[in-house]
C-alpha positions as CSV (number, residue, x, y, z in Angstrom):
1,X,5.1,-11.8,-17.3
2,X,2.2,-10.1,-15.9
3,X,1.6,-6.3,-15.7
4,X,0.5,-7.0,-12.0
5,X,2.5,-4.7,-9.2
6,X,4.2,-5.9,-6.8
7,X,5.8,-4.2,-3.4
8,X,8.6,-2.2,-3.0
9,X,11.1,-4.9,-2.5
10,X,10.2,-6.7,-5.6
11,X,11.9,-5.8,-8.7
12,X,8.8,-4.4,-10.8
13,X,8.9,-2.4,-13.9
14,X,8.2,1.3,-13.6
15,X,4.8,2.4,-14.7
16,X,4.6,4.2,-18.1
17,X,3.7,7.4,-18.0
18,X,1.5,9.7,-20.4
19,X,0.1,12.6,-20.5
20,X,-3.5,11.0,-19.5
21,X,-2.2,9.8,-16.0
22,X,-1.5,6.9,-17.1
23,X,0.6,5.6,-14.0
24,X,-2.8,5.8,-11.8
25,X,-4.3,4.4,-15.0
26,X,-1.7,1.2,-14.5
27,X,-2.2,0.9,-10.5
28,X,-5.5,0.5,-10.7
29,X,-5.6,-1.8,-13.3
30,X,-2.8,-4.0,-11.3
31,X,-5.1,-3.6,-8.4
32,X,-8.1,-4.5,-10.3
33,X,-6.4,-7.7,-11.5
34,X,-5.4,-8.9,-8.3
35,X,-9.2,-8.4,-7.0
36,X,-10.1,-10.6,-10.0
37,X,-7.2,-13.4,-9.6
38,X,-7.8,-13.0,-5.6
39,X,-12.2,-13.7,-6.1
40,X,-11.3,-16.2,-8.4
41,X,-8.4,-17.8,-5.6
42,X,-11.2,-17.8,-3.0
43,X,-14.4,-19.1,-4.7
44,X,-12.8,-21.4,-7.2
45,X,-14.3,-20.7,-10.1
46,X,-16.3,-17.7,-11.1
47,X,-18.0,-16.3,-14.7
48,X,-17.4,-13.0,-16.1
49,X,-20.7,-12.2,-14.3
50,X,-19.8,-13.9,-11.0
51,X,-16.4,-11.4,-11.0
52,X,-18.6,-8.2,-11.5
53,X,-21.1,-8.9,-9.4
54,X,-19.0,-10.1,-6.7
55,X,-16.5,-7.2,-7.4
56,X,-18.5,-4.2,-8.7
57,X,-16.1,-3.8,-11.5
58,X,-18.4,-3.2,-14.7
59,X,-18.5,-5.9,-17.0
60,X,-16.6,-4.1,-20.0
61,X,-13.8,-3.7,-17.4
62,X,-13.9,-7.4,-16.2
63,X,-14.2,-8.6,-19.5
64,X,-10.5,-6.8,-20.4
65,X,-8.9,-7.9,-17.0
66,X,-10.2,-11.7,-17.7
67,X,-8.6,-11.7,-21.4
68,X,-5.6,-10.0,-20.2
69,X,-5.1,-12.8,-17.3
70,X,-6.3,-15.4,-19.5
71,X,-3.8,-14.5,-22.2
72,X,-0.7,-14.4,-19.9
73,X,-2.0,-17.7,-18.9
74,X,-2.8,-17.0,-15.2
75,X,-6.4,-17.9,-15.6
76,X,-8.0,-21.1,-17.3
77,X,-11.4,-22.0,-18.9
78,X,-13.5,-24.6,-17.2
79,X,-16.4,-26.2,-19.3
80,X,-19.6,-24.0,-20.2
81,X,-22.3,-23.9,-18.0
82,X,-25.5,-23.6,-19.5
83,X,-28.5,-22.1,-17.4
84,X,-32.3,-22.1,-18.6
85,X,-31.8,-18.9,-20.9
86,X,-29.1,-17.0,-22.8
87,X,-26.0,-18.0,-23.7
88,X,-23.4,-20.2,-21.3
89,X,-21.4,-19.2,-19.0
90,X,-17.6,-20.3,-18.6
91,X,-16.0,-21.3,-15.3
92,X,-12.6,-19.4,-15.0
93,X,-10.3,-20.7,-12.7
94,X,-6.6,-20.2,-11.7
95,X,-4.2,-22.3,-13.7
96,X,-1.5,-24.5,-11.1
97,X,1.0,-24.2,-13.4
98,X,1.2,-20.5,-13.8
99,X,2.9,-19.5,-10.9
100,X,5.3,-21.4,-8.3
101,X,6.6,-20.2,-5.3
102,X,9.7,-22.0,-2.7
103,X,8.5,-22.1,1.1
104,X,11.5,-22.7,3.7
105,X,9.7,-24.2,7.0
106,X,12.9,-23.7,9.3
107,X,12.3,-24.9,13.0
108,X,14.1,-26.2,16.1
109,X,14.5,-29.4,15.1
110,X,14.0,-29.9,11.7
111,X,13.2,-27.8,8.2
112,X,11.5,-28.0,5.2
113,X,11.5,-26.6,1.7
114,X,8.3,-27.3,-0.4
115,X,7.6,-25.9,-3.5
116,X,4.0,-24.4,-4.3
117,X,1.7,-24.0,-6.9
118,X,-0.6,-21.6,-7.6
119,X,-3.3,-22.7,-5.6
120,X,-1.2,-24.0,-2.9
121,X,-0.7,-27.3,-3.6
122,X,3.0,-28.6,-2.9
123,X,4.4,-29.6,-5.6
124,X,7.8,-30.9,-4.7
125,X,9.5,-31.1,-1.1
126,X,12.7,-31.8,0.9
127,X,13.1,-32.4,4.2
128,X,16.1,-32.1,6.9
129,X,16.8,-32.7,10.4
130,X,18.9,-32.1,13.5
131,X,19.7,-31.8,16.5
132,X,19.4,-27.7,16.5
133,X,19.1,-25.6,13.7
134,X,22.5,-23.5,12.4
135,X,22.8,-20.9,10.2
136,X,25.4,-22.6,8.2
137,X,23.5,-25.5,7.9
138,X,20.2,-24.0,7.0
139,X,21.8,-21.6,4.0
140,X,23.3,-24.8,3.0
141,X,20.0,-26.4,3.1
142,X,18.2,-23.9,1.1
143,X,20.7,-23.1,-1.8
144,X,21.2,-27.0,-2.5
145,X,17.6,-27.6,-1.7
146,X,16.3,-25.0,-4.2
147,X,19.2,-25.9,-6.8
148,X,17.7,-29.6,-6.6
149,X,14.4,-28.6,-7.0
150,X,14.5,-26.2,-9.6
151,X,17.1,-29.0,-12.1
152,X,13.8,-31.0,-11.6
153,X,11.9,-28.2,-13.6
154,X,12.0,-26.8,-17.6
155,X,13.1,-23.6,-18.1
156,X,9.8,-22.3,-18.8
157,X,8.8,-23.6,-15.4
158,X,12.0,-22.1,-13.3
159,X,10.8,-18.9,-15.0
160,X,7.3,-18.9,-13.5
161,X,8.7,-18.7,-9.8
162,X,7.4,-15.7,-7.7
163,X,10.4,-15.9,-4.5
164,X,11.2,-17.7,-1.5
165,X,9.2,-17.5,1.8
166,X,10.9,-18.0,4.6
167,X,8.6,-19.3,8.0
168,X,10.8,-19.5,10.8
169,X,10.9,-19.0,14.9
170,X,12.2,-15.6,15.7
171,X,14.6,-15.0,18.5
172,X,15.9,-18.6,17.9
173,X,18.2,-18.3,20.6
174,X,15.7,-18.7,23.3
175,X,15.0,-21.6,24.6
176,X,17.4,-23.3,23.5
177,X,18.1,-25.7,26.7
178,X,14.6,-27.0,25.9
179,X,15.9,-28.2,23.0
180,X,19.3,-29.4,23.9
181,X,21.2,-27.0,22.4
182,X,24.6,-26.7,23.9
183,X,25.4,-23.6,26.0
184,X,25.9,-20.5,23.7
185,X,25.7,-22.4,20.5
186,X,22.2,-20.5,19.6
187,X,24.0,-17.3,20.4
188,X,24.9,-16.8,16.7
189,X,21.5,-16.4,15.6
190,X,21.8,-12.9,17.4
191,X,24.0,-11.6,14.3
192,X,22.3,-13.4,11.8
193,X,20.0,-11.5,9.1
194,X,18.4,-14.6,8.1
195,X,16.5,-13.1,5.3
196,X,19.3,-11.1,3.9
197,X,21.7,-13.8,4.1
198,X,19.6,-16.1,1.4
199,X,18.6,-13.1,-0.5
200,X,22.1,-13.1,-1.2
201,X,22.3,-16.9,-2.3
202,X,19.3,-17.4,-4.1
203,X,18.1,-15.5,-7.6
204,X,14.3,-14.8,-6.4
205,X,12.8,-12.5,-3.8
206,X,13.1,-13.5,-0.5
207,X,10.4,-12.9,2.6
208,X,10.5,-13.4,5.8
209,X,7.7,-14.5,8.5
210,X,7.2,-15.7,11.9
211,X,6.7,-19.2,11.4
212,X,3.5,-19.7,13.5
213,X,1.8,-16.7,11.6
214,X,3.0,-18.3,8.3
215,X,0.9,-21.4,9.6
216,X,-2.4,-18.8,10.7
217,X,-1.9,-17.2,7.3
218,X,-2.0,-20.8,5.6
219,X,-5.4,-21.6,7.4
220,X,-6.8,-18.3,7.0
221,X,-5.9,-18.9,3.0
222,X,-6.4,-22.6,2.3
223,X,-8.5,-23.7,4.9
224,X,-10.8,-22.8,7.5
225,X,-10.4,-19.0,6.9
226,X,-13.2,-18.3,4.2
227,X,-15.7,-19.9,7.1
228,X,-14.3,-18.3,10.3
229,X,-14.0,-15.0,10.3
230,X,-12.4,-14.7,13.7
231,X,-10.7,-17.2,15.2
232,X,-7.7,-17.9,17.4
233,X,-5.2,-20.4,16.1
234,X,-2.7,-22.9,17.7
235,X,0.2,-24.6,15.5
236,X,1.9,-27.2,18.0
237,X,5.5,-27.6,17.1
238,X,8.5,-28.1,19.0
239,X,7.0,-25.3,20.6
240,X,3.4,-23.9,20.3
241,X,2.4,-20.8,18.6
242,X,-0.4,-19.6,16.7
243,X,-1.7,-16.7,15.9
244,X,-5.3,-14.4,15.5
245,X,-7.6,-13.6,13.1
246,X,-10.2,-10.5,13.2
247,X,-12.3,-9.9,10.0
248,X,-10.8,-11.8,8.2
249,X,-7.4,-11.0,8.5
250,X,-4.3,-11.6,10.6
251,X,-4.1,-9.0,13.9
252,X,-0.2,-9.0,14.3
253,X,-0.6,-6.0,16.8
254,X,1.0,-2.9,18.1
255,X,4.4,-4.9,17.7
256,X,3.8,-7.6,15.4
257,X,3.6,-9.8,18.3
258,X,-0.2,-10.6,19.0
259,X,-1.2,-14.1,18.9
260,X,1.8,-15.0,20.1
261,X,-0.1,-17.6,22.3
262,X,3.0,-19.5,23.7
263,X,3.7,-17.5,26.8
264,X,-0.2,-17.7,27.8
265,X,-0.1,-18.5,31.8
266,X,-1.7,-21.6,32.5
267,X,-2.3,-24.4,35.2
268,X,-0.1,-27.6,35.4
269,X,-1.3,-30.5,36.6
270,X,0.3,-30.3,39.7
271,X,-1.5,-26.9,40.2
272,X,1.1,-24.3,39.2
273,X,1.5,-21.5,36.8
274,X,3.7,-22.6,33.5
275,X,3.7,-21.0,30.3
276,X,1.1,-23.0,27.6
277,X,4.2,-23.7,25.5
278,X,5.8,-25.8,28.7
279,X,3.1,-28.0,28.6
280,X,1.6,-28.0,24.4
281,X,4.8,-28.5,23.0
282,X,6.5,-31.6,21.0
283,X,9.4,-30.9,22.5
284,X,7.7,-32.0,25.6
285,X,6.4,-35.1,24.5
286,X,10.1,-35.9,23.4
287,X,11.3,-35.4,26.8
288,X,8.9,-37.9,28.1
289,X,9.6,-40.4,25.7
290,X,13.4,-40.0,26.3
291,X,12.5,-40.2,30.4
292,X,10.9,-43.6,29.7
293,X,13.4,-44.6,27.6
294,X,12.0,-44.6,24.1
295,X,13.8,-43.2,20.6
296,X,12.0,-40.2,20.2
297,X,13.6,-38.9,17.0
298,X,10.5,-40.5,14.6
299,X,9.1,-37.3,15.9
300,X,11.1,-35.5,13.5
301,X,11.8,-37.7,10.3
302,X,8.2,-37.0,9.2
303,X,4.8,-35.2,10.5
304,X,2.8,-37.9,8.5
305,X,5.3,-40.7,10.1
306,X,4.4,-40.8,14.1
307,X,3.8,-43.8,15.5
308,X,1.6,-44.2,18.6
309,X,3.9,-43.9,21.5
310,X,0.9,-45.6,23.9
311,X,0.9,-44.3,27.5
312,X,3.3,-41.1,27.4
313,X,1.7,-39.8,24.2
314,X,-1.4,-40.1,26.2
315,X,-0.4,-38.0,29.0
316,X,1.1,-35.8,26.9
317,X,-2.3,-35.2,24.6
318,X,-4.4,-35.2,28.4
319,X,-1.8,-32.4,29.5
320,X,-2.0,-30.3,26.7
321,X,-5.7,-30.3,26.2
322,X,-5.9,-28.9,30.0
323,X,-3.7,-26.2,28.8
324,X,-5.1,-26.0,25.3
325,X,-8.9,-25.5,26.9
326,X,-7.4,-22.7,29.8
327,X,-5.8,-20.9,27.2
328,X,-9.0,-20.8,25.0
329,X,-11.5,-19.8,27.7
330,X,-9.2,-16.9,28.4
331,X,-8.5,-16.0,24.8
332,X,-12.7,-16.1,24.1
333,X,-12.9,-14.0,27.3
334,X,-11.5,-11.0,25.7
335,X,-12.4,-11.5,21.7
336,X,-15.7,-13.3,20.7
337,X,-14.4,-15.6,18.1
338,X,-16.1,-18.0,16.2
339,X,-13.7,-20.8,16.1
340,X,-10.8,-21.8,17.7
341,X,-8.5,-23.8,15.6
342,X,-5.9,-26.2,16.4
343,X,-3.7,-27.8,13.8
344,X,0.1,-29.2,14.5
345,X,3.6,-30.7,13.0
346,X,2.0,-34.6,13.3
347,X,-0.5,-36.9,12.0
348,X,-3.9,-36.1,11.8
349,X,-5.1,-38.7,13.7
350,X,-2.7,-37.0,16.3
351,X,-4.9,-33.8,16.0
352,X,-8.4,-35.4,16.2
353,X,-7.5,-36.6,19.6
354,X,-5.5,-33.6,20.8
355,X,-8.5,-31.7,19.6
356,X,-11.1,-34.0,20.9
357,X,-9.4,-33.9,24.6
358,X,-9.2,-30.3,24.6
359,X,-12.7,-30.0,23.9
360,X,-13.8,-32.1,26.6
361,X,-11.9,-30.4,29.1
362,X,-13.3,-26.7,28.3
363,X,-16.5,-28.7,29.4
364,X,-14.9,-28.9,32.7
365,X,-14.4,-25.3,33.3
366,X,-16.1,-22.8,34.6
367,X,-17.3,-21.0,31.3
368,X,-20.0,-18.2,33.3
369,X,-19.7,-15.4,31.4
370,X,-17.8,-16.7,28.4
371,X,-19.1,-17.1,24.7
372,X,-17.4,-20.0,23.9
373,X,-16.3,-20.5,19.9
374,X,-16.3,-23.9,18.6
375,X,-13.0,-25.8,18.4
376,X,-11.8,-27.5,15.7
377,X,-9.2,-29.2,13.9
378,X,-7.1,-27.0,11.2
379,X,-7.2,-28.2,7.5
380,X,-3.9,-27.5,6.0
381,X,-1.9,-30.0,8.3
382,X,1.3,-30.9,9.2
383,X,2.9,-28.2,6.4
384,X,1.5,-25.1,7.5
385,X,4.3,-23.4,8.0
386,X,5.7,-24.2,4.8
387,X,2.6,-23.6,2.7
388,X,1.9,-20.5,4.5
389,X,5.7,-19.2,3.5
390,X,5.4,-19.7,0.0
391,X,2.5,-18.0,0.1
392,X,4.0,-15.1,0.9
393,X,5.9,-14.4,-2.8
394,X,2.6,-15.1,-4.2
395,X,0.6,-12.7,-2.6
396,X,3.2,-10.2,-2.6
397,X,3.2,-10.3,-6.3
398,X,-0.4,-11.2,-7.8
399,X,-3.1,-11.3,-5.0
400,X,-4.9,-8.7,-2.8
401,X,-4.1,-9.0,1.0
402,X,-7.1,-11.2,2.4
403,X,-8.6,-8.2,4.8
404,X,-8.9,-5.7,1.4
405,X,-10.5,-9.2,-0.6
406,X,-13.4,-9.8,1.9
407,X,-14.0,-6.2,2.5
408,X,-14.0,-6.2,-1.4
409,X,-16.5,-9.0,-1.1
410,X,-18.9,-8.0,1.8
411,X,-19.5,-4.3,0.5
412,X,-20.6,-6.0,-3.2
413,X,-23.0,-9.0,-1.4
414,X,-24.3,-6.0,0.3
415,X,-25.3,-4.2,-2.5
């Protein structure tokens, strides 16, 4: 196990303590050893050099963090590099295998549990759907789900899992007409402690996230993130969300509820005010497939699996660029962000064009005045959410949050 920290709800060893301070002696190595793990994370691979200059840890100190995290097998050697004097210098990078983590991608209409490795690449996955999501059938989902996965692993493997990250739709009972929920059969999610409920089924740590921020953490992480420092992000599922990022680092707000994009008032076609996620949603383009009488459930057997549904996907992908351009115009009216990124539970080439419409519409606007950032497609895809979950054990556990890494980062590029 490594010596690295990890937050109050995760079952840690105490520091040791000695008459030398030795428990501030311990924090700050833990911290120091995420920097190093979290550098490495985000450039890929990095020398002993590259760490300290990139860090401003001295070299004697990254030297003993880099054996330490090599030893426990968290870090791995890449091939020398030799340079036109002195001796070569050797790659480090992290090690897939080191660390796994579960991510539970629960939404309206179907879930997910994907397990991650170290550098966020799913490993296995499982998928489930219905008709609406129920608490009885999501804690059966997860305890048989992570019971399969984990017979499908050694024992030194099961032993290497960080937790359980949980992305999920808060206040699931809204809404739920939209999705065909039956009066007052959402109610129960009202008394359900979602989180608590699993931590008490499963053996890891357990964490909980909203399951649009989960996907905005994901891209932030693994995808665009490291070249937009500010950007506004969309995640169309059943029902849009998204979420922001300033400085590189999620702004949940006052509340925790910022970036919250759904509600965002926008024009219909028609010329009245709806909210964006009555108009950008899949559960949309699944009632217009059901009004012109075509199957929509391929929608939900698989994100990679759509088919093109010809004139009403169309409309749908016309409709929610309009909405998709109004809502960025008035997001880039009040924060000057650099990108704005648009990612969503179906195919990519389902993206492309939802993200090629919306971009011609904002040329249609009236954009006096407004600085407008450049929209693109996300790069994680279809498993955001999930990704973005079982990130969240991993972070917790052995990386620096991303605002502390880039300030880390900026202040030694600086100097």
């Amino acid at each position: 196990m490594s010596s690295l920290d990890g937050p109050a709800n995760i079952p840690v060893p105490p520091p040791i303590l000695n008459p030398a301070g030795g428990a501030n002696q311990v924090r700050v190595r833990a911290y120091n050893e995420r920097l190093v793990l979290s550098l490495v994370r985000l450039y890929g691979a990095l020398s002993k050099a590259d760490i300290a200059r990139r860090s401003g840890l001295s070299a004697q100190t990254v030297s003993v963090i880099m054996r330490v995290l090599e030893k426990e097998g968290l870090l791995s050697r890449g091939d020398p590099v030799r340079g036109r004097v002195g001796q070569p210098s050797i790659p480090m990078h992290l090690n897939p295998d080191a660390v796994y983590s579960f991510g539970l991608k629960m939404g309206r209409r179907s879930a997910d549990l994907v397990l991650m490795d170290f550098v966020g690449r799913i490993r296995m996955q499982l998928h489930r759907t219905y008709s609406y999501p129920l608490p009885d059938e999501i804690l059966a989902f997860v305890t048989s789900g992570i019971r399969e996965l984990e017979e499908r692993l050694d024992d030194k493997q099961r032993g290497r899992i960080a937790g359980l990250g949980i992305a999920a739709p808060f206040e699931l009972w809204n809404w739920a007409e939209e999705v065909g929920a039956p009066a007052g059969a959402m109610e129960v999610w009202r008394e359900i402690d979602l989180q608590a409920d699993i931590a008490a089924r499963v053996s890891h740590p357990v964490f909980l996230q909203n399951d649009a921020t989960s996907a905005c953490g994901a891209e932030l992480v693994f995808g665009v993130g490291p070249s937009y420092p500010d950007f506004v992000y969309f995640f169309i599922g059943s029902f849009i969300g998204g979420g922001i990022v300033l400085n590189s680092a999620i702004f949940s707000g006052r509340t925790g509820t910022a970036g919250a994009i759904g509600p965002l008032p926008v024009r219909g076609k028609d010329g009245e005010t709806k909210q964006l996620l009555e108009i950008a949603s899949i559960f949309v383009l699944e009632n217009m497939l059901r009004e012109r009488g075509i199957d929509p459930e391929p929608l939900w057997y698989s994100a990679d699996g759509w088919v093109d549904f010809g004139e009403p996907m169309e409309a749908w992908i016309q409709d929610s660029a309009k909405a998709l351009a109004q809502a960025i115009v008035a997001a880039a009216s009040i924060v000057d962000f650099s990108a704005a990124v648009i990612d969503g539970g179906f195919p990519d080439w389902v993206r492309s064009r939802v993200v090629q419409a919306t971009i011609d519409e904002a040329a249609k606007l009236d954009l006096q005045g407004v600085v407008m950032p450049e929209i693109i497609e996300g790069a994680v895809g279809a498993q955001a959410r999930a990704i973005g979950g079982a990130s969240l054990p991993i972070f917790a556990r052995y990386l620096t949050d991303q605002n502390v890494l880039f300030k880390e980062v900026d202040h030694a590029e600086r100097t």
